[in-house]
N, C-alpha and C positions, 0 to 999 in steps of 0.2 A: 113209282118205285120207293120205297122204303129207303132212307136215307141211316146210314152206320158210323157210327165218329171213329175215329184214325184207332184207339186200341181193339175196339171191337173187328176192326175190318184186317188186324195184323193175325188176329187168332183164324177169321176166316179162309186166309193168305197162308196159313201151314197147314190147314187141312184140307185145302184145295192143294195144296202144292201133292200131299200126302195120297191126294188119290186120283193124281195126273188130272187135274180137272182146271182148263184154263180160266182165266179170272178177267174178268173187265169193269176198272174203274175210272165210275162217270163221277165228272166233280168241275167248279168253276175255273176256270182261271185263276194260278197261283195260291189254289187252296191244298196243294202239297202232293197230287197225286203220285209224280213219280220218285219224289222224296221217301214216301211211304215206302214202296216196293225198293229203294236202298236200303233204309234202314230194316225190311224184311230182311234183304239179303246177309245183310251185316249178320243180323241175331243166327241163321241158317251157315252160317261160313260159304255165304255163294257170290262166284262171278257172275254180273250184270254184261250181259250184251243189250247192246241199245239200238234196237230197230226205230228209225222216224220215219211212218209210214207216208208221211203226206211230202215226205222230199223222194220217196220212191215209185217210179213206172211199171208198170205190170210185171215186162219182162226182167228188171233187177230184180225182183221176187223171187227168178228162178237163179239170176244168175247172167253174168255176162259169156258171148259165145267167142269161143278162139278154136281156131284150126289144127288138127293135130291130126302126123301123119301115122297111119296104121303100120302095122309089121308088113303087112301085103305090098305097102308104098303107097296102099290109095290114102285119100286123105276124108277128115269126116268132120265134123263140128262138134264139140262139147261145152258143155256150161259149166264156166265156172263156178266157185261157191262164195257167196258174198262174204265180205271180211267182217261184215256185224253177224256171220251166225258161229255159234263154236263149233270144236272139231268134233265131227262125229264120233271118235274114238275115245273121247274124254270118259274117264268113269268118276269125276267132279261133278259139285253140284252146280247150273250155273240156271243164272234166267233169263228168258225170253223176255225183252222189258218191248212194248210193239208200242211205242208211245205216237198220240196223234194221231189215234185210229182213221177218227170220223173224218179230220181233216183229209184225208189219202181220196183220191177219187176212186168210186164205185170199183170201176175197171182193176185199181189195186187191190181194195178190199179186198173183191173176189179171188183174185190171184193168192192174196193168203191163206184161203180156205184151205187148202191141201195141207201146208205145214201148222193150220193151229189143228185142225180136225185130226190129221193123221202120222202129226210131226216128222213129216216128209212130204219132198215135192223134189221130182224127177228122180237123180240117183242118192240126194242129198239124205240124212236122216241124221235129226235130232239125235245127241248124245242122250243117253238112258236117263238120266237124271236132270232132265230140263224140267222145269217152271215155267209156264208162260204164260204170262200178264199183258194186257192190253190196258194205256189208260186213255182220255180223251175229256175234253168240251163237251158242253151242254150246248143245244141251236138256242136255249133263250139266252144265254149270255155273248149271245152277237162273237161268239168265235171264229165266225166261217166255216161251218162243218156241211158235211152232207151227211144225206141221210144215209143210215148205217143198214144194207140189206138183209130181212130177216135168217139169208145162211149163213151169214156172219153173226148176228145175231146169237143165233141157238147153237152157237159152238161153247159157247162161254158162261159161267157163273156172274152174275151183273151187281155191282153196289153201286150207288149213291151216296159220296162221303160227304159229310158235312164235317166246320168247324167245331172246333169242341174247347171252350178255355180251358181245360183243365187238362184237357191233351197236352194241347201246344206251352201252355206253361211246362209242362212237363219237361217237354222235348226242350222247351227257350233254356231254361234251368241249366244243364246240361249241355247246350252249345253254345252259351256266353253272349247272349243276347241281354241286351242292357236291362239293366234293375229297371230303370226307370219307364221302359214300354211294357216286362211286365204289370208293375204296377198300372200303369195307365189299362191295359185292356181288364185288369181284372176289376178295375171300374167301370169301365166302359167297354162290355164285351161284344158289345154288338156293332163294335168297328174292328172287331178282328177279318170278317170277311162280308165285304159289303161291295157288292161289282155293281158301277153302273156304268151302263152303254155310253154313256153320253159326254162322262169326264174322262180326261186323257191319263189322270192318275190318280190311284183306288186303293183304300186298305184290303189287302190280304196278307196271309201269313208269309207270302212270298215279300210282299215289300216291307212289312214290318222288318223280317231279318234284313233286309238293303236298308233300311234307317239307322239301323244297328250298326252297321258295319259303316255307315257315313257318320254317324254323330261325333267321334272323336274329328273328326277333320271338319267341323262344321266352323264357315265364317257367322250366317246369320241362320239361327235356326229355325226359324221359320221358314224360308224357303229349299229346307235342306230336308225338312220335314214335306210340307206342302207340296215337294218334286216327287215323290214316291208314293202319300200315303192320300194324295187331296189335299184342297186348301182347307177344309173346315176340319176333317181327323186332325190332321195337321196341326192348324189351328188348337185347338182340344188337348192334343199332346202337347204342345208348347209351353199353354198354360197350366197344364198337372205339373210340368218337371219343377216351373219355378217352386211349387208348392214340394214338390220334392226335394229340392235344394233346401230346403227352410226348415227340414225334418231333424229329429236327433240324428247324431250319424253313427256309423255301425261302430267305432271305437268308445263309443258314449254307452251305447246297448252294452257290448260286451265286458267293459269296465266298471258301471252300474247297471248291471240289469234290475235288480230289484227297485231303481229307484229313475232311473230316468223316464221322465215326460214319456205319459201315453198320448197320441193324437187325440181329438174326438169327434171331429167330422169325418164324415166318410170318404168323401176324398183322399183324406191326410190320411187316416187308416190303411185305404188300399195302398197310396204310397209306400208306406213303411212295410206294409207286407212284402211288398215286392222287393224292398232291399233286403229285408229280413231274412227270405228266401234264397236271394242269390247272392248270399255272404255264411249260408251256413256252410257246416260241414263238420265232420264226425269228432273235428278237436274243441270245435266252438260249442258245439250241440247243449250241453250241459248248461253253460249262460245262455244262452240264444232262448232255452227252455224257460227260463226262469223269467226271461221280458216276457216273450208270448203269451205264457201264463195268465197277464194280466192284461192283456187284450180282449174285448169282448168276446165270446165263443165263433164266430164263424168265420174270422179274422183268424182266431187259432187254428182252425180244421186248415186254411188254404196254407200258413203258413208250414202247417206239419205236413199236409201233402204235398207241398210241391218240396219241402225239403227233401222228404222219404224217394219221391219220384229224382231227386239227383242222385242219392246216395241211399243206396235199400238195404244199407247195412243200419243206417237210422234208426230202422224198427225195429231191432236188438237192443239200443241203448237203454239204460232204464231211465232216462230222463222219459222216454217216451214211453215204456211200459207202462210206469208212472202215471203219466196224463189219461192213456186211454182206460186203466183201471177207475179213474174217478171222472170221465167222458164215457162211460159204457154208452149211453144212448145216441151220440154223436157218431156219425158214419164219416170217416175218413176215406 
């Protein structure tokens, strides 16, 4: 399968959505898939209902059964309707989020054949305007899946997401995810998703953000690191941040930018990009331009992209008009 990075696979997710056409996204552990189908919803203005197929029994697929008595007096069974599906009456957008597919056993699967295939099952039916997405595990990344039967299978449109730096900067940018792991991945990008079976703790985008959100409370950081990302990422990070502590600091940049210390190892470069980036913003833009400027060229491309990617008013400013009129051959 042809593997799609996170922006390409969100344009796929509105044209699927656009012509009722279910979606299933295959991807590693922790490399964001149902993150993804959030922040789809977000952009769409839709409620997320969250199916976890693999905590579900065939028959909770239909519904649990209770007794209810007829106008006649006899009495009869009915199924009820599970509280993760919306109300069939809604004329809101909302989505089928089926997460955990491959985990569910065979026996479930099947059972949701009817409402992906025909967005009903018994007397139940999908409100008009549903989405529905399936994401799941790969069997080589030791998730414990079963195999997925080809009727389930051929209900759905199929990706394979990979990591992508320039996504997930994107996205880090934007939810305050620290300067300092940006910089470190856009050195080192090939610890943004790295799964192995064997160690109990693995960079992915999933634990980068859990780094991010522990490093203010960190006693020793290397083990604060080392518990989420591995001992050797870990490791790795530990040693960039000291070298990012040692950098100019952003009140240096934005008070002389034409003149404060440019890095010149490459390390120290990506460092400084990554502060660079998650300190801009549409008041600074104007100095922040005028350091970048004098930054080797492909050090300037990440820092104006992932600026543009926080704030896409950016690319109106003319600091930046500016740059890309005498960058024409440069691809941002």
């Amino acid at each position: 399968m042809q593997s799609i990075r996170p922006s390409a696979l969100k344009d796929e997710l509105h044209a699927n959505s656009l012509s009722d056409t279910p979606t299933f996204i295959h991807g590693g552990p922790g490399i964001g898939k149902s993150e993804i189908v959030y922040q789809f919803a977000k952009s769409v203005n839709a409620k997320v209902y969250e199916l976890r197929a693999n905590l579900f029994d065939p028959v909770d697929v239909r519904g649990g059964l209770k007794v209810v008595e007829e106008v006649d007096g006899s009495f009869r069974t009915h199924y009820g309707v599970p509280e993760d599906y919306p109300d069939s009456n809604s004329q809101e957008h909302h989505i089928l989020l089926i997460d955990e597919l491959p985990n569910a056993p065979q026996a479930t699967q099947n059972a949701l054949l009817q409402l992906i295939l025909n967005r009903c099952i018994g007397t139940y039916k999908l409100p008009r305007y549903t989405t529905i997405i399936a994401c799941g595990n790969r069997a080589q990344d030791g998730a414990a899946v079963h195999n997925v039967p080809t009727t389930v299978k051929t209900r759905f449109a199929h990706y394979e997401i990979e990591a992508n730096i320039d996504d997930w900067c994107a996205w880090a940018s934007k939810n305050n995810i620290d300067a300092s792991i940006i910089g470190f991945l856009r050195y080192r990008p090939n610890l943004l998703h790295k799964v192995d079976r064997i160690e109990e703790a693995m960079p992915t985008p999933r634990t980068w953000s859990m780094l991010s959100r522990k490093l203010p409370h960190a006693v020793d950081e290397f083990y604060t690191a080392a518990s989420v990302v591995g001992d050797g990422p870990g490791g790795e990070y530990v040693t960039f941040k000291r070298i990012y502590a040692d950098l100019p600091t952003i009140e240096d940049i934005l008070q002389h930018p034409t003149t404060t210390r440019i890095p010149e190892q490459p390390d120290q470069l990506y460092a400084i990009t990554g502060a660079v980036s998650a300190h801009s913003n549409p008041t600074n833009w104007s100095d922040i331009m005028k350091f970048v400027r004098r930054m080797p060229s492909e050090f300037q491309v990440c820092c104006i992209r992932d600026g543009i990617a926080k704030y896409p008013e950016l690319l109106d400013e003319k600091a930046t008009n500016d740059w890309i009129k005498n960058n024409a051959s440069v691809l941002i």
